[in-house]
N, C-alpha and C positions, 0 to 999 in steps of 0.2 A: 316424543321420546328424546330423550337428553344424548348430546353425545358424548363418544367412549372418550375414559381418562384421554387428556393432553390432543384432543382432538377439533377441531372447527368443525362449525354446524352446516357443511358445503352439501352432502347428499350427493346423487346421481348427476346434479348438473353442474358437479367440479370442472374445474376450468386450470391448469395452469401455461404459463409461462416463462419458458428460459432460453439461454439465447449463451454461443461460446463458437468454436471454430472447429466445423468439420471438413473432413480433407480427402480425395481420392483415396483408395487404396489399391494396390497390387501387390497381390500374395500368390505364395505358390502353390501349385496344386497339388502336390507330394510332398513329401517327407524327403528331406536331404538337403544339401547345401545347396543354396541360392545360385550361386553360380553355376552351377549342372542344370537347373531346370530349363526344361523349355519352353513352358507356358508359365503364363500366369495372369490368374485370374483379377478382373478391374471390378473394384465395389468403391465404397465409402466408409467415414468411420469417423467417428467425437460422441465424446461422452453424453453433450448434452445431448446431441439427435439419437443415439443409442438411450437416453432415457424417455426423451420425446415418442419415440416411435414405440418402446416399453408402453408407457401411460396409454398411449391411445390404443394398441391390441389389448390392455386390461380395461378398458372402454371410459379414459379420461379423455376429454376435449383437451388437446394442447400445440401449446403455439412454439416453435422454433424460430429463434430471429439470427440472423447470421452473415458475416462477405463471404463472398465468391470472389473468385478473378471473373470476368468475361470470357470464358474459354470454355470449351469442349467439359473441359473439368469440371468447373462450375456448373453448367447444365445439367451436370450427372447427379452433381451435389443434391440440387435443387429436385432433379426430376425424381430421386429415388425418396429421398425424405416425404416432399409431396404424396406420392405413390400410397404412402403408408396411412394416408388420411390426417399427417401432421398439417396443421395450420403453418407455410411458410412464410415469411419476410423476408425475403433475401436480397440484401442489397449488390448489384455487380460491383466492382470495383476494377474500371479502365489500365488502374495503374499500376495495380501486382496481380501473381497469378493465382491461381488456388491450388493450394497445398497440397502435397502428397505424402505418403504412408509406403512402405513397403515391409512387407511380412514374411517372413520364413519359418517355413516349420521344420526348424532341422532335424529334429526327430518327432516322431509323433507324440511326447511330451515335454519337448522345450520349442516355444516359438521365442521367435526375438523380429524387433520392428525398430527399424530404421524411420526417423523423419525428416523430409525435406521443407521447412515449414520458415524459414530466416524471410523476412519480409512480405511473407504472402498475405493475399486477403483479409483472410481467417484473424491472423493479429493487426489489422490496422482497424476493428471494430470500436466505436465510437459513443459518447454517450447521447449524441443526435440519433443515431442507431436506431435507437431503442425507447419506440412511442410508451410515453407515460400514459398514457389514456388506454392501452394493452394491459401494464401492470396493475392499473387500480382496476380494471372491471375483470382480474384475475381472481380464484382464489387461493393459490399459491403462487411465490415466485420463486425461481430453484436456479441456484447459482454454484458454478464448481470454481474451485481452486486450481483449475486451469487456465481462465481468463484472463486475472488478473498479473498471472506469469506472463504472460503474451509481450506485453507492450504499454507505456505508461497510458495508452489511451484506451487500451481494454480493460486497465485496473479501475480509470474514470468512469467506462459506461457502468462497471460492474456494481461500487458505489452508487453512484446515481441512479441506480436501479434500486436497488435496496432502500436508497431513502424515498424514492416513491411510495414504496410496497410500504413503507414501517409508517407513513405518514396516512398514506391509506387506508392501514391498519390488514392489510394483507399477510400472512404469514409468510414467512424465510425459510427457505431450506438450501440448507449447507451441502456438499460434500467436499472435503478437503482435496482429495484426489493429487495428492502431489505429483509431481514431473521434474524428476534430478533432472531434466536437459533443459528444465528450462530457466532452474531458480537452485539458489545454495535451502538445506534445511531454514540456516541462519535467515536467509532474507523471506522464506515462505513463514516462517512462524508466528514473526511479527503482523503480516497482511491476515493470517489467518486468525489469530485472536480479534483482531480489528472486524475483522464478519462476523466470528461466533457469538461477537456482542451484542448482535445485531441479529442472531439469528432464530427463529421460532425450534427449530430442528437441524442438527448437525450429524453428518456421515462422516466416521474415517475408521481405516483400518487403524490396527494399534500403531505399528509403525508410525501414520500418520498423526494421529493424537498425540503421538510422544514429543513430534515437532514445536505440537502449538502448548502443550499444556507441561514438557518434561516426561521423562522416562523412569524416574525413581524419585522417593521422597527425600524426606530431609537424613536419611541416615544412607544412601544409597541402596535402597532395595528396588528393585525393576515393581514397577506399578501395574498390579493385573486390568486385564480386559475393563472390570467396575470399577477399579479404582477412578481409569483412565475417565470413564464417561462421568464418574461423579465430579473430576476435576472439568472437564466439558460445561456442565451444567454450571459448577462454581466460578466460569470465564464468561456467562453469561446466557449459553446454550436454555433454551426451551425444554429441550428434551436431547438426551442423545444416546447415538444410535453405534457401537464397537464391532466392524464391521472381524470378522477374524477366517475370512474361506474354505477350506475344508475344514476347519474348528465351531463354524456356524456363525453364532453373533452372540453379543449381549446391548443390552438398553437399559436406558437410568427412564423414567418416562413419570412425571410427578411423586419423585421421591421412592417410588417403587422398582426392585431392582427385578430385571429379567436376562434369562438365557437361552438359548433357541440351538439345539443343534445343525449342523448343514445335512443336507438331503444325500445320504448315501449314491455316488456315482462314478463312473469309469469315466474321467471328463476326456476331451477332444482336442478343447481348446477355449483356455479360460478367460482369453481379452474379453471384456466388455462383460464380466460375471460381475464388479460391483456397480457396475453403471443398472443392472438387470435388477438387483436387490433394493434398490435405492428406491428404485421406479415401483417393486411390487410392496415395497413398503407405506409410500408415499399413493399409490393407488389407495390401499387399505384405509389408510389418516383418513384423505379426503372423500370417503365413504362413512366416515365415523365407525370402521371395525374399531374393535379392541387392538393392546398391542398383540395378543397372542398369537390372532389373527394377520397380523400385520408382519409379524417377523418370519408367520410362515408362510404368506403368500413370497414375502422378501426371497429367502431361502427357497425357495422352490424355482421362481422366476430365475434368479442367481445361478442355479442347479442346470437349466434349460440350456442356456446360454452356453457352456459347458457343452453341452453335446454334440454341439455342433461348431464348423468352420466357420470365421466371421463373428462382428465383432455385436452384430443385433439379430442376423438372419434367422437364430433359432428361439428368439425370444417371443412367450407363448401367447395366446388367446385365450382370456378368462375360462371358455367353453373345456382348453386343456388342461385347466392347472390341476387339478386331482386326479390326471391320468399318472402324474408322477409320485402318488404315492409318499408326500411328505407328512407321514401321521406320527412322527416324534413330537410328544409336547414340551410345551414350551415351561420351563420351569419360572418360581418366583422366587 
């Protein structure tokens, strides 16, 4: 059997690896202002382990590579990631701490998250870091646009990673994932063309696409959802993927255009909804689904994530994904 449009021939015993800075979290346990609470709950939280731990409940092998500090913190990093049947790496790191996160939910639909992250661990990742002999016997490598923000030696691992994979001949996957605290649009846009060139598959919301690729054409018109992804595609992109959350998504995916709506829901709490979609699309790829299938495992995983507090804890198991009733199709 051949596989589906813009897909690798990986099957059931897909594999990937990616590797970026996750960090303690404490969030509160109610709704209200931070300062009034009195408890608050200690987890963990980063995009790539919130996709890592995504891929392997939808039954991908996958590896997380990542610093700690040597601290209490760092163990939690490690022990909970672990936990989820992610493949760790995790190197200590004697000389900074590991990072922290703080979360509030000031009302039951606005959170906001504070980071304490200036020289910790997480950003002094390295491209010794990260065994090449991991990324070539991967079949993807998945990289975000929060790494390379970090630190000039997490923009190096992150590079050096990708010309592993491209030399390999292992597929790339993008997600642009921007962070005003960490980077000007100006200076994320240029780093992020510089990957998409490089990259087999690319994620961003529009927002984010508008960073790397512009926001209107030559006459000033605001460039829709397709536009955005067929400019992706003409930067170099494989395929790409317009992430747009309660609006659903669209995909550019070998010259064929798609649209998927999002899974009707009363969300909770939406940190970690594209980090969720990324991963149930990227399950689908590396299965050889169709895209159909792919944008609505996406959106529905996405949709999960949502219902619950925390930034991976309700993200599903293949076993749950059609208890959520995502049967809008996917148009062309």
């Amino acid at each position: 059997m051949s596989a589906a449009a813009g897909s690798p021939s990986t099957g059931a015993g897909a594999s990937v690896v990616t590797f970026g800075e996750t960090m303690a979290m404490m969030s509160s346990a109610t709704a209200g202002p931070l300062q009034h609470a009195r408890t608050l709950n200690l987890g963990i939280g980063g995009s790539e382990s919130n996709l890592a731990i995504a891929l392997t409940r939808l039954g991908t092998d996958t590896t997380w590579i990542g610093r700690v500090g040597a601290d209490s913190l760092g163990d939690l990093v490690l022990r909970e990631i672990g936990a989820e049947g992610v493949r760790v790496v995790g190197i200590r790191d004697p000389e900074a701490p590991t990072g922290l996160m703080i979360k509030e939910h000031r009302t039951s639909s606005d959170t906001r998250v504070w980071y304490y992250r200036r020289g910790n661990a997480g950003s002094r990742l390295r491209p010794e870091d990260i065994d090449p002999e991991l990324v070539r016997a991967a079949s993807l490598l998945h990289v975000t646009g929060i790494t390379p923000a970090l630190s000039s030696s997490a923009a190096d691992a992150t590079f050096a990673a990708i010309a592993v994979a491209r030399e390999a001949g292992v597929p790339v996957s993008f997600d642009l994932n921007f962070r005003g605290k960490l980077w000007t649009a100006e200076q994320a846009g240029g780093v992020y063309r510089r990957i998409i060139a490089h990259s087999d598959l690319v994620f961003a919301g529009d927002d984010e696409a508008a960073i790397a690729v512009g926001a209107a054409d030559s006459t000033g018109t605001r460039l829709s959802p397709l536009e955005l992804a067929h400019r992706l595609v003409d930067a170099g992109a494989g395929q790409a993927v317009v992430k747009l959350g309660s609006r659903g998504a669209v995909a550019l995916v070998d010259g064929q255009e798609y649209t998927r709506d999002a899974v009707r829901i009363h969300p909770v709490d939406t940190v970690g909804a594209g980090d969720g979609f990324v991963a149930g699309y990227l399950a689908e790829y590396l299965r050889g689904e169709d895209v159909a299938t792919r944008l609505t495992t996406a959106v529905t995983v996405g949709a999960y994530v949502c219902l619950s507090s925390g930034d991976w804890e309700g993200l599903p198991r293949r076993s749950e994904l059609a208890a959520l009733g995502a049967t809008e199709p996917v148009s062309r």
